[in-house]
LONU-615723 format. One record per residue: residue in one letter; residue number from 1; z, x negated, y of N, C-alpha, C in turn. Coordinates in nm, 4 decimals, padded with zeros to 6 digits. Atoms other than C-alpha are relative to their C-alpha. Layout:
BEGIN
ATOM   type   seq        n.z        n.x        n.y       ca.z       ca.x       ca.y        c.z        c.x        c.y
ATOM      a   NUM          Z          X          Y          Z          X          Y          Z          X          Y
...
END
This chain:
BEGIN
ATOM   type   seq        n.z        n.x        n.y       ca.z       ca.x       ca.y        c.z        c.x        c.y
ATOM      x     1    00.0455   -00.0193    00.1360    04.7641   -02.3104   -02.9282   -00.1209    00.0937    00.0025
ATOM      x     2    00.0853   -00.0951    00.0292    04.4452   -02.1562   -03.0127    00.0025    00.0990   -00.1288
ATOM      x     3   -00.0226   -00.1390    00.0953    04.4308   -01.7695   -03.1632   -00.1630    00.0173   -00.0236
ATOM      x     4    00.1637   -00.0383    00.0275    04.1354   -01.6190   -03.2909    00.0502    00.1329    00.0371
ATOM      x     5   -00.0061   -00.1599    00.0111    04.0979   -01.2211   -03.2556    00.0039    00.0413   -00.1121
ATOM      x     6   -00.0002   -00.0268    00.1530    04.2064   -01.0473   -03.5082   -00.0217    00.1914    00.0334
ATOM      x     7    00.0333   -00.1277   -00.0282    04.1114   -00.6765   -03.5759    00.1294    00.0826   -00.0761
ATOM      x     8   -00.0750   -00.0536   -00.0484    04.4367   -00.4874   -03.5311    00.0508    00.1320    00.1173
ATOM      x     9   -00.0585   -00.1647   -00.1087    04.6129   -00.1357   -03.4017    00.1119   -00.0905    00.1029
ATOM      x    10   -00.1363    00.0394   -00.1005    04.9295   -00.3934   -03.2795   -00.0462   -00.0987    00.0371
ATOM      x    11    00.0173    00.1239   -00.0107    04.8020   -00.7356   -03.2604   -00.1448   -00.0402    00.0512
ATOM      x    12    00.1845    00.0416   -00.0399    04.4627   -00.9177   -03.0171   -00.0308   -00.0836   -00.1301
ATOM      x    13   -00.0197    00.2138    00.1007    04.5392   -01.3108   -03.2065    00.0938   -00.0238   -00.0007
ATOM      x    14   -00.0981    00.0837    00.1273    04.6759   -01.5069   -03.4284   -00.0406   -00.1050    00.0142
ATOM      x    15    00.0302    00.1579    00.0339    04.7141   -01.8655   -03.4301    00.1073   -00.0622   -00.0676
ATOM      x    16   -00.1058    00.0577    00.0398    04.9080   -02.1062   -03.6224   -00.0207   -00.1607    00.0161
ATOM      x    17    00.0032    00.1973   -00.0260    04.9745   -02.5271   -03.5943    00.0783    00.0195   -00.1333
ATOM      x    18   -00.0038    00.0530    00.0753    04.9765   -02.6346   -03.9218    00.1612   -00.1048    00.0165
ATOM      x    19   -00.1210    00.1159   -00.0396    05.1977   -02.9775   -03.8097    00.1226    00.0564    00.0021
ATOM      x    20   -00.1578   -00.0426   -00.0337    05.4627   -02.7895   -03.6835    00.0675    00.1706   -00.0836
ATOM      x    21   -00.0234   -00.1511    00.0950    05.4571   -02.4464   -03.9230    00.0295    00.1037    00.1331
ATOM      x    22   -00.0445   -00.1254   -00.0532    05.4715   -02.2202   -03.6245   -00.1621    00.1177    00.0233
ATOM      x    23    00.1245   -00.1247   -00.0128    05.2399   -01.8803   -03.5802    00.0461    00.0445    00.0890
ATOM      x    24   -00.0325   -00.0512   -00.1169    05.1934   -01.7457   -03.2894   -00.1286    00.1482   -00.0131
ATOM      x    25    00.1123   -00.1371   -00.0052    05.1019   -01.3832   -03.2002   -00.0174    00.0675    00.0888
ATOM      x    26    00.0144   -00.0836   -00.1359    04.9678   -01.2169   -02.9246   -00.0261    00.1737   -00.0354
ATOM      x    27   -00.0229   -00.1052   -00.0082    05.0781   -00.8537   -02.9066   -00.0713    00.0938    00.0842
ATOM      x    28    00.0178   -00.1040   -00.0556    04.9180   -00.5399   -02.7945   -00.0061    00.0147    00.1421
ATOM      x    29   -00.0684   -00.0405   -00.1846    05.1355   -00.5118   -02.4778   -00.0383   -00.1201    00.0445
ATOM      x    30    00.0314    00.1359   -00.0831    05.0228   -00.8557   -02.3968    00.0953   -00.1228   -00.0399
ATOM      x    31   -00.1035    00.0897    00.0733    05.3495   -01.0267   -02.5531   -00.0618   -00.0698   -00.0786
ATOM      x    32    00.0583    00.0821    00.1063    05.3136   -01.3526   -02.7076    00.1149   -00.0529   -00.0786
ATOM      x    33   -00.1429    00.0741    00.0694    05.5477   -01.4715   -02.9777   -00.0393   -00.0989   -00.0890
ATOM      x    34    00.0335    00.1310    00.0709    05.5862   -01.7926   -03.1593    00.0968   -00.0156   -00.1383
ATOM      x    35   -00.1247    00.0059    00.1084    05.7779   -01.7953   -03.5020   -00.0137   -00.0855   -00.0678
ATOM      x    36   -00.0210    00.1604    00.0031    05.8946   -02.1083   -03.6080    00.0410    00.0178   -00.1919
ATOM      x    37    00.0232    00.0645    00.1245    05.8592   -02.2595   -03.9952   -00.0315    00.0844   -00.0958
ATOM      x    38    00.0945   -00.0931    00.0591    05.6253   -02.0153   -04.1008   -00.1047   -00.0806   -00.1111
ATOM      x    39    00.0650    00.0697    00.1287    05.4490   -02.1754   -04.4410   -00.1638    00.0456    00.0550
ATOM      x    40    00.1160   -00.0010   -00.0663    05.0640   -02.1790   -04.3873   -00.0551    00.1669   -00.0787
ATOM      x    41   -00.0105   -00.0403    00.0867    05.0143   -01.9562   -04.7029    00.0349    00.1907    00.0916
ATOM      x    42   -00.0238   -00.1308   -00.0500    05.1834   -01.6320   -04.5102   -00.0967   -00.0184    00.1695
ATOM      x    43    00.0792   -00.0375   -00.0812    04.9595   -01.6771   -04.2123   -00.1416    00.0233   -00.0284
ATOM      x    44    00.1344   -00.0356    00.0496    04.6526   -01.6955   -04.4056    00.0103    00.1817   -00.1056
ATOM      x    45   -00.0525   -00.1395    00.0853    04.7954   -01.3568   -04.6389   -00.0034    00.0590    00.1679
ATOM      x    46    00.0088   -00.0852   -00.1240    04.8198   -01.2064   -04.2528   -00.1589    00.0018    00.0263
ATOM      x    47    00.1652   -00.0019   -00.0488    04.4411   -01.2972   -04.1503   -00.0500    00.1030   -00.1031
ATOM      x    48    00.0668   -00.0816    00.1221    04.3551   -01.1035   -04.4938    00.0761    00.0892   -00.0389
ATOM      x    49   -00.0667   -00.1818    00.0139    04.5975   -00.7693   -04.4687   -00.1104    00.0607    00.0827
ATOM      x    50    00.0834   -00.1427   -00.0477    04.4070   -00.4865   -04.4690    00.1070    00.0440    00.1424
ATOM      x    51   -00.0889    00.0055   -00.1020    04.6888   -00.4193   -04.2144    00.0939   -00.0784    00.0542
ATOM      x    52   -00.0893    00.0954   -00.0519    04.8450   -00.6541   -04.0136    00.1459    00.0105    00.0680
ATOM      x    53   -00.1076   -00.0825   -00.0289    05.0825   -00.4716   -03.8634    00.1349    00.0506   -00.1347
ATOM      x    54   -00.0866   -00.0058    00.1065    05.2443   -00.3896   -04.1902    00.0571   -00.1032   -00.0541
ATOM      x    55   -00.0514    00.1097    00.1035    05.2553   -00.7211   -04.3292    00.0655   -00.0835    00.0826
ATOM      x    56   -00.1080    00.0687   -00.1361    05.3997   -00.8562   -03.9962    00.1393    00.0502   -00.0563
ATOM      x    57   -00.1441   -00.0350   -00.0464    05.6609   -00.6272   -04.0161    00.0977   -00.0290   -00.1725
ATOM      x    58   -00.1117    00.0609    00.1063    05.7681   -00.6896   -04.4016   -00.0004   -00.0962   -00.0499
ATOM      x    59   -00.0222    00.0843    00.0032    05.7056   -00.9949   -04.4029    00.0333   -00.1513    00.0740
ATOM      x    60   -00.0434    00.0943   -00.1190    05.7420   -01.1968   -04.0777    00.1095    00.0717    00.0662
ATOM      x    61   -00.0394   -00.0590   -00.0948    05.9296   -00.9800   -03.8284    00.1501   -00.0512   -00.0233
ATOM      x    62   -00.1383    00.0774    00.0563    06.2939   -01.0428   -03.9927    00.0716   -00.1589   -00.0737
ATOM      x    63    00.0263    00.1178    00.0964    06.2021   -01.3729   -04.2039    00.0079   -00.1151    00.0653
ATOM      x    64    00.0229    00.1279   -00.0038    06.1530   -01.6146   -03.9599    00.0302    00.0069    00.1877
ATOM      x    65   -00.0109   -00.0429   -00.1395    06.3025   -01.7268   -03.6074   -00.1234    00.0060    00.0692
ATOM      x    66    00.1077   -00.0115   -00.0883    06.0884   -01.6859   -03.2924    00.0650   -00.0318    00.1090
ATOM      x    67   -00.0223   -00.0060   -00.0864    06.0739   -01.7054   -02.9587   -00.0865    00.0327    00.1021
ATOM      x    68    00.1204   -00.0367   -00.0124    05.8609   -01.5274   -02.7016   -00.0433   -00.0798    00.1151
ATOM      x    69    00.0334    00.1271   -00.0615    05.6650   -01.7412   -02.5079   -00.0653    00.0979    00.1514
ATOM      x    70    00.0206   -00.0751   -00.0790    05.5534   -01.4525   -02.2537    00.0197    00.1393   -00.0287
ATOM      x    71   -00.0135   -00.0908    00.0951    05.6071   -01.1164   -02.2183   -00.0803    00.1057    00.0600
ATOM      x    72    00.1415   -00.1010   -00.0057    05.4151   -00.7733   -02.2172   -00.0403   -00.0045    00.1577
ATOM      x    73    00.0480   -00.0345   -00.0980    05.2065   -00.6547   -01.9148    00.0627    00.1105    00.0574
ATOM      x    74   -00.0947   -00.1109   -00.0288    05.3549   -00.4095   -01.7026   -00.0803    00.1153   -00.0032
ATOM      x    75    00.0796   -00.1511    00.0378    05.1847   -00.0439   -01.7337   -00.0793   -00.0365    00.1400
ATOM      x    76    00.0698   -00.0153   -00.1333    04.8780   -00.0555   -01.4632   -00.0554   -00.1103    00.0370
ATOM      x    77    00.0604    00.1038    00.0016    04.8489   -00.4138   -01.4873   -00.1542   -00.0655   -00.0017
END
């Protein structure tokens, strides 16, 4: 899936597939996660938080399954 960069304290990119409603997010530590039947509507409201990090966390983080598709880098990496 292609992410774009997004300008973020927690998050590089963001991508989402339409077809299948999932968003995917590449984390900080390097973690990538994929959360499944995510409406298009709350990924476009994420591209346009003044903080992304906030609106992840009250509005994706608990809301919607996931699964991580890799995970962080190890310190030194």
């Amino acid at each position: 899936m292609l992410r774009r960069a997004v300008d973020s304290t927690t998050m590089r990119s963001v991508g989402y597939q339409a077809q299948d409603r999932v968003l995917e997010i590449e984390f900080d530590s390097g973690a990538v996660y994929q959360y499944l039947g995510v409406p298009a509507r709350i990924y476009e409201q994420l591209l346009r938080a003044e903080s992304k990090g906030r609106y992840f966390n009250s509005e994706i983080r608990e809301s919607y399954p996931y699964i991580q598709v890799n995970r962080a880098r190890a310190a030194g990496s």
